[in-house]
Structure formats: structure tokens, C-alpha cells
C-alpha positions in Angstrom: 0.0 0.0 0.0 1.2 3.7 -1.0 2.2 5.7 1.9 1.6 9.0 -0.2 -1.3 9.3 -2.1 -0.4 11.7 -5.7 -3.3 13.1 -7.5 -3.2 15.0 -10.4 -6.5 17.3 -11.5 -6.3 18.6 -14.9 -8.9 21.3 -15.7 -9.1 24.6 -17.3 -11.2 25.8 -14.2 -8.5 24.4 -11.9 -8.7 27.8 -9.8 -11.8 27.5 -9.0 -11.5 24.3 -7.5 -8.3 24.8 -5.4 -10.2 27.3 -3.2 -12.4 24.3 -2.1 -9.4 22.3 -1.2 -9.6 21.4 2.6 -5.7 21.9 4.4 -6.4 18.6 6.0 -5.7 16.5 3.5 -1.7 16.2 3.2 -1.6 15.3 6.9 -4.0 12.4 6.1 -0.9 11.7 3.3 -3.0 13.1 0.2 -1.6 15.3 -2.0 -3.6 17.0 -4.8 -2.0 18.5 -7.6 -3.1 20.8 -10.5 -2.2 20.8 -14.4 1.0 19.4 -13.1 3.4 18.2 -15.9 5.7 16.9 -13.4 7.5 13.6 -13.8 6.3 11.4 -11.5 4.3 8.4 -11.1 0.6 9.3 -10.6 -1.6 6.9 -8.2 -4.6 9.0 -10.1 -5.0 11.5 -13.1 -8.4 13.1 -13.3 -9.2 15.4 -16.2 -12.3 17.8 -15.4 -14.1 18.5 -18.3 -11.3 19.5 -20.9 -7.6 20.7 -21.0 -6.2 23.5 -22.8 -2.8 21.5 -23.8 -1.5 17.9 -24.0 -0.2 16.1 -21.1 1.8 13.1 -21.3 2.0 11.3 -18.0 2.6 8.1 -16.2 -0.7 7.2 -14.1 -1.3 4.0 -11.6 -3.3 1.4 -13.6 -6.8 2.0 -13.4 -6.2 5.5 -12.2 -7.0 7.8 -15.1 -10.5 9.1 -14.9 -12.6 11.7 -17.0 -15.5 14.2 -15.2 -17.6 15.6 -17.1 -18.7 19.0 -16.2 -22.2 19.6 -18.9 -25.4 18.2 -18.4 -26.9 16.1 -21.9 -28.8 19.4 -23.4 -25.9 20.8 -24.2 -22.5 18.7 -25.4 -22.5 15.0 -26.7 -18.6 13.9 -25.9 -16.3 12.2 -28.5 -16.1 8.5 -27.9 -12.8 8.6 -29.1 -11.6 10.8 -26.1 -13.9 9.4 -23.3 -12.2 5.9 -24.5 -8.7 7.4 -23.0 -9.9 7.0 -19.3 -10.0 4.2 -17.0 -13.7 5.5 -15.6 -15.9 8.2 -16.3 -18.1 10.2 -14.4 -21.0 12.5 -15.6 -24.8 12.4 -16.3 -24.5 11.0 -19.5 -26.0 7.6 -20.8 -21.7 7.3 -22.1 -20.7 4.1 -24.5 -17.8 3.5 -21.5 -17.4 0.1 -19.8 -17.2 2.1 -16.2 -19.5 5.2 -16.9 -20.5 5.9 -13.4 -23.9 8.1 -13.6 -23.1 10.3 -10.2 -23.8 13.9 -9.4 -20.1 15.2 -11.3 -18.9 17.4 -7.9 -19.4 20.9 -10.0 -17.2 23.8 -8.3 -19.0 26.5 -5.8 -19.1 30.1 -6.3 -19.9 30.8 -2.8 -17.0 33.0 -1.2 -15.7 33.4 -4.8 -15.1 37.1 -5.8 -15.2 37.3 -9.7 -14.2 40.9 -9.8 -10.9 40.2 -8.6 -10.7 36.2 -9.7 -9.9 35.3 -5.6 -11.8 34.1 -3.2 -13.2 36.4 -0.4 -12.9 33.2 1.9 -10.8 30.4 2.8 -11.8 26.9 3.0 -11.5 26.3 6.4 -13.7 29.7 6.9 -16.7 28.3 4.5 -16.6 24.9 7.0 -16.7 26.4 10.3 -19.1 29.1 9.5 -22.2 29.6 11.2 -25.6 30.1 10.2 -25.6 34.4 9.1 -28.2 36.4 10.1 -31.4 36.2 8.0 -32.8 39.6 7.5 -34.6 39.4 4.1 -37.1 36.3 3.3 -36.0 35.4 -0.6 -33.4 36.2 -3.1 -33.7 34.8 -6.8 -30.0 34.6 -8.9 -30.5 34.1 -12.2 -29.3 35.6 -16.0 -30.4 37.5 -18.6 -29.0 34.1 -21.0 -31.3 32.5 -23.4 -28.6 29.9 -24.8 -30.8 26.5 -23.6 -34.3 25.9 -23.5 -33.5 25.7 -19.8 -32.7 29.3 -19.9 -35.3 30.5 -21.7 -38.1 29.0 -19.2 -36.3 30.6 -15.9 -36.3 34.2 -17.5 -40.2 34.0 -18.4 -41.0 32.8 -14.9 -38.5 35.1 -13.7 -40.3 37.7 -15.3 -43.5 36.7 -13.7 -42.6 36.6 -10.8 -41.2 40.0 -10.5 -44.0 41.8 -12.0 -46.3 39.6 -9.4 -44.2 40.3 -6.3 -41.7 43.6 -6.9 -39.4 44.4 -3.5 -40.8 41.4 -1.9 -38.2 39.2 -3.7 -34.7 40.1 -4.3 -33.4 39.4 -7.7 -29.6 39.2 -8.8 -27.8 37.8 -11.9 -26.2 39.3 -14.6 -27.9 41.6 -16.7 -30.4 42.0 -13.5 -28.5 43.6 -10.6 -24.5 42.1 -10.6 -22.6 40.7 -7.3 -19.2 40.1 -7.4 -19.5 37.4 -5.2 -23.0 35.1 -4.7 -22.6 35.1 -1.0 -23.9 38.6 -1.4 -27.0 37.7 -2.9 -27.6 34.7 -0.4 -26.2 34.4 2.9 -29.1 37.1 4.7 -31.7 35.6 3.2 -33.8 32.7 4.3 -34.4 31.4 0.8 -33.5 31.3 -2.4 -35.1 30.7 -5.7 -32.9 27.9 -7.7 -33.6 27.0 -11.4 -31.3 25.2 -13.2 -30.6 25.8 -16.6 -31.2 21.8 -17.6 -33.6 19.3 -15.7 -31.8 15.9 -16.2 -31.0 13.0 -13.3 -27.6 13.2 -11.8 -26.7 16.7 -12.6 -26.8 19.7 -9.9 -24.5 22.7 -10.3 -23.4 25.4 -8.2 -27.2 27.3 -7.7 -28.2 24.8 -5.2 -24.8 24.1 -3.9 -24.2 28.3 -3.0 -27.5 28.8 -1.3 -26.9 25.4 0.9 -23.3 26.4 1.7 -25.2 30.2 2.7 -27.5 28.7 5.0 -30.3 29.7 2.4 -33.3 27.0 1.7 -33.3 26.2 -1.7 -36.7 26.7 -3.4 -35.5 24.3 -6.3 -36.0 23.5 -9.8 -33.6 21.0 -11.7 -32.0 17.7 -10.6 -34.7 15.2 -11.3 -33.3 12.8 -8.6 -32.0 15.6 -6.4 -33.7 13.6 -3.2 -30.7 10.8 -3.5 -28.4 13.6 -2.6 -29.6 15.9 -0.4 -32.9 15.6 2.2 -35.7 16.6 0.7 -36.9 18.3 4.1 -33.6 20.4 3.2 -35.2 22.0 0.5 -38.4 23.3 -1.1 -39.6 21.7 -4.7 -40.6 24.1 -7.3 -41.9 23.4 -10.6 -42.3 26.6 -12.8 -44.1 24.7 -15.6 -47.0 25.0 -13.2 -47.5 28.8 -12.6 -50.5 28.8 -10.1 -48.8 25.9 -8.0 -45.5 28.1 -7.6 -47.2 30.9 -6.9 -49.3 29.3 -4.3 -45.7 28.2 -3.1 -44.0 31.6 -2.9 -47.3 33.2 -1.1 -46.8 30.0 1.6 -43.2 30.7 2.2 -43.0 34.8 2.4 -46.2 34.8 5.0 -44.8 32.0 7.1 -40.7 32.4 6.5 -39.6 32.3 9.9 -41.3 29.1 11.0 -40.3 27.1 7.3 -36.7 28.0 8.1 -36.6 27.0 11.5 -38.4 23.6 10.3 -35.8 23.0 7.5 -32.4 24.1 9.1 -31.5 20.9 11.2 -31.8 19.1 7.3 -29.8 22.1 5.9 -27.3 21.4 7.7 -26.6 17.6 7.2 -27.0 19.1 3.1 -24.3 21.5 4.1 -22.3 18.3 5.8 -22.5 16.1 2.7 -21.5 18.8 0.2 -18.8 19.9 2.1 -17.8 16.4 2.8 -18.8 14.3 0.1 -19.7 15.9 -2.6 -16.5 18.0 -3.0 -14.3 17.3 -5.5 -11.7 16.3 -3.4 -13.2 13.8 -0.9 -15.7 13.1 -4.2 -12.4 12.2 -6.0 -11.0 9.7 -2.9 -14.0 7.8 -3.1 -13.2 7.0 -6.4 -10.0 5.8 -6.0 -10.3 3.9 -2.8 -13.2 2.2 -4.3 -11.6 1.4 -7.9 -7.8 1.6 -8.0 -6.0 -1.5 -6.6 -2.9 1.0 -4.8 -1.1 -2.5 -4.1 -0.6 -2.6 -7.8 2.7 -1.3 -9.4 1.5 -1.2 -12.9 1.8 2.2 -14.7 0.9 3.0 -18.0 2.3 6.3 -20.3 -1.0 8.4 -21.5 -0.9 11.1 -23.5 -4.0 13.5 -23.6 -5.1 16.1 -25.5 -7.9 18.9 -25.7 -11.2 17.5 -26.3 -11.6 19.8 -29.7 -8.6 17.5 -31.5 -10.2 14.0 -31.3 -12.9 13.1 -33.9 -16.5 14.7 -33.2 -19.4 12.4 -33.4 -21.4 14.5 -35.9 -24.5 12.9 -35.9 -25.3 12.8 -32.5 -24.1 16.8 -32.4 -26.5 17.6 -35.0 -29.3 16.1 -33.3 -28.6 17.4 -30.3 -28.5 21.1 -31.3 -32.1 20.1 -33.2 -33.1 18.7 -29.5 -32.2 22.2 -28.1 -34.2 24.0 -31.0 -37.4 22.1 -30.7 -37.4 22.3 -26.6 -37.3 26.1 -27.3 -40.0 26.1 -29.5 -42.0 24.0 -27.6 
């Protein structure tokens, strides 16, 4: 068995990661890594998404693995690259002998300034933080971006919603009213409204993830089997298809806030618990590895990888994707 544990994660959006890197884990004899290009032999090498340039590297066998980071509406990936890896992870329905369909540990922007490309807090500070004081009922984050059908429905609603209730909801996003940084726009408020852009099983992003890591009760729309990952009494379910129901739902929660809150925030927390702890990428990444990489084997193997955009695109299923995307926008 490896004393040291060596893990390379290759990304393009490595930086936004690292913030979420606990300082634990080298003690505990882990050591992450990021676009390293170093020489060494690599128990794991996971590539998040894409990379920008290739990388050849020796990795542990089994070890290499592949995240995806879109949900199905919007990229079909290459067989020919997703064949490099040793195990993929992503919502995708992926021609892969180990495609594991998992939630795909998506980065927070919670304590993340985008103005100046830091973060306003530390790791260790998001952990041990306490619940904030909640002095406004419901915040809604959202964007002006009409890309996906997803998109699309969450700015009509969005628009209802505002003309229905004005000042009694806050609303944020860009091309609304900007924050540099989302904890802004969640951590005084009780509950957010949080639509994601795609409605498929196995993929949540960062709109649920910030307003659990605020504290905030997520009044949510997306993740069709969000219930195996966080407690459903953690959250409120939302379906903006039906206009009357949500409204019905809003009314309930601005003219009975205090005691909803108070009922949900023992379940927020254990949410809180598991996304710090289990759905990070890091401990996310572990379980991976200590589940499917024998680290009493000394084979290695030499990969080279390159960006996604050199390998051969599977046309047809491209093309019928973007038609997918056109007719869920008309209808």
C-alpha cells in the first residue's frame, strides 16, 4: 500500500477548485495537484471537463478518470476521447465500460469574488461558518442568457414573478443587478429561488450548492433525482411549468418564513455536511479511487491526452442534439 497518495486534476477551471481544497488533507498523506506536468508516477489523473494542452504522463493502472462538467442538453462527448480513461463520471447515458452516472462534484461560487478572480474566503472559513443572520425572506440569482431551453423558461417565470411580487423578492444575476461574489446575494436571506438551466437525473450545479453552503433553503427547480443527494426536508420543490402551483408556493413561504426556516435548518445542515464532505471534489475524487484503483498494484501505464476539440466529433449525435435544443425552445 502507498504511503503518499499523488493526485493530479487537470482542468481549465482548476482555480476554481483549489479554493475548495480542505488543508487537511496532506496530513491524512494526500496530496492534490493541479495541471502538473511533473515527472512522477501518478496513483490518479483526473481530467475535469477539458484541458487547454496535452499532457503526457505516467498514471497508476486504473487511475486515469474523466468528469464531465455539462449536463446532456448541451455537449455529446467524443467516444474517441472518453475511451482514453480508465472510468468516467457524468450524467451521460456514455458508451464506456465504467461510466458511473453520479452527481459530477461541480465547483461553488460561494466566497468566490469574480471581480478580482480570488476568493473572499478560505476553505476552512466556509466549513466552520455559522448560520448568518437572515434579514430578508427570498433572493432569486438568475441571468439574462437565453442559450438552452432551460434558460429561456427561468427568464419567463423570472419575469413573472417580478411583476407579481416587486421588493418582496430580491433578484440578482447578470444583466439584472450584478454581485461580485454570490454570498452577497444569499447568505441574509432565508431562501432562495434555484432554477437550473437543464432538468436531467444526476446533474446539480453550483445554484443549489451556494445557497446550501449560505445557509439559504433552496426553493428548487432541476436535478430530477435531487432527493438521492440531499434531504428533501432540506429544500423546497418548485416546478415553474406550473405557474399557479408556484405561486401558491411563494405566497406560503413569504407569509410564514420564519417558522419554514426553523423547520428545515437541522436538514440544511446535514446538506451542508454532505456537500462539504462528500460531494466535494476532493473527498468526491478519494472515493473513487479507494473504491476502484487497486494502490497495491505497481502497474503504470504512459498516457498522452489532449484537448477534447482534437479528437474526432461524433457529428450525428451533435447535430441532433442542437435540433433537440431548437425544438425544446419552441415548444
Amino acid at each position: 500500500m502507498v504511503k503518499e497518495l499523488n493526485i493530479n486534476i487537470i482542468s481549465p477551471i482548476a482555480e476554481l477548485f483549489e479554493k475548495q481544497l480542505s488543508l487537511d488533507w496532506e496530513s491524512r498523506g494526500v496530496r492534490f495537484f493541479f495541471n502538473s506536468k511533473e515527472e512522477r508516477l501518478w496513483d490518479a489523473i483526473v481530467v475535469y471537463e477539458n484541458i487547454s494542452e496535452p499532457y503526457t504522463l505516467r498514471c497508476r493502472k486504473g487511475g486515469l478518470f474523466f468528469i464531465s462538467g455539462e449536463p446532456p442538453i448541451v455537449k455529446v462527448y467524443s467516444q474517441a476521447f472518453i475511451s482514453l480513461f480508465d472510468h468516467v463520471i457524468s450524467a451521460h447515458n456514455l458508451k464506456h465500460p465504467n461510466n458511473h452516472r453520479d452527481q459530477q462534484a461541480l465547483p461553488w461560487y460561494f466566497g468566490y469574488n469574480f471581480q478580482t478572480a480570488s476568493p473572499s474566503y478560505a476553505y476552512e472559513e466556509i466549513e466552520k461558518m455559522e448560520v448568518p443572520e437572515k434579514k430578508r425572506k427570498i433572493s432569486f440569482i438568475t441571468s439574462s442568457r437565453t442559450f438552452l431551453p432551460g434558460h429561456t423558461r427561468r427568464l419567463a417565470w423570472m419575469r413573472k414573478i417580478r411583476e407579481l411580487y416587486g421588493d418582496e423578492i430580491d433578484f440578482y444575476g447578470k444583466g439584472i443587478c450584478s454581485v461580485d461574489d454570490k454570498a452577497k446575494a444569499l447568505a441574509s436571506y432565508e431562501f432562495s429561488i434555484c432554477i437550473e438551466n437543464s432538468y436531467e437525473y444526476d446533474y446539480w450545479t453550483e445554484k443549489i450548492a451556494d445557497a446550501i453552503l449560505a445557509y439559504t433553503v433552496p426553493i428548487y427547480c432541476g436535478c430530477k433525482n435531487i432527493d438521492a443527494y440531499f434531504p428533501s426536508e432540506a429544500m423546497i420543490s418548485l416546478n415553474i411549468n406550473d405557474e399557479q402551483g408556484s405561486i401558491a408556493l411563494i405566497n406560503n413561504v413569504l407569509n410564514d418564513s420564519k417558522r419554514i426556516y426553523q423547520e428545515k435548518l437541522p436538514f440544511l445542515k446535514e446538506a451542508r455536511n454532505r456537500l462539504l464532505f462528500k460531494y466535494n471534489l476532493f473527498p468526491f475524487v478519494k472515493s473513487y479511487i479507494d473504491k476502484y484503483v487497486d494502490l497495491d498494484c505497481d502497474e503504470y501505464r504512459s498516457v498522452l491526452i489532449k484537448p477534447y476539440d482534437t479528437y474526432p466529433k461524433d457529428w450525428i449525435q451533435d447535430v441532433l442534439l442542437k435540433t433537440k435544443r431548437v425544438v425544446c425552445k419552441i415548444f
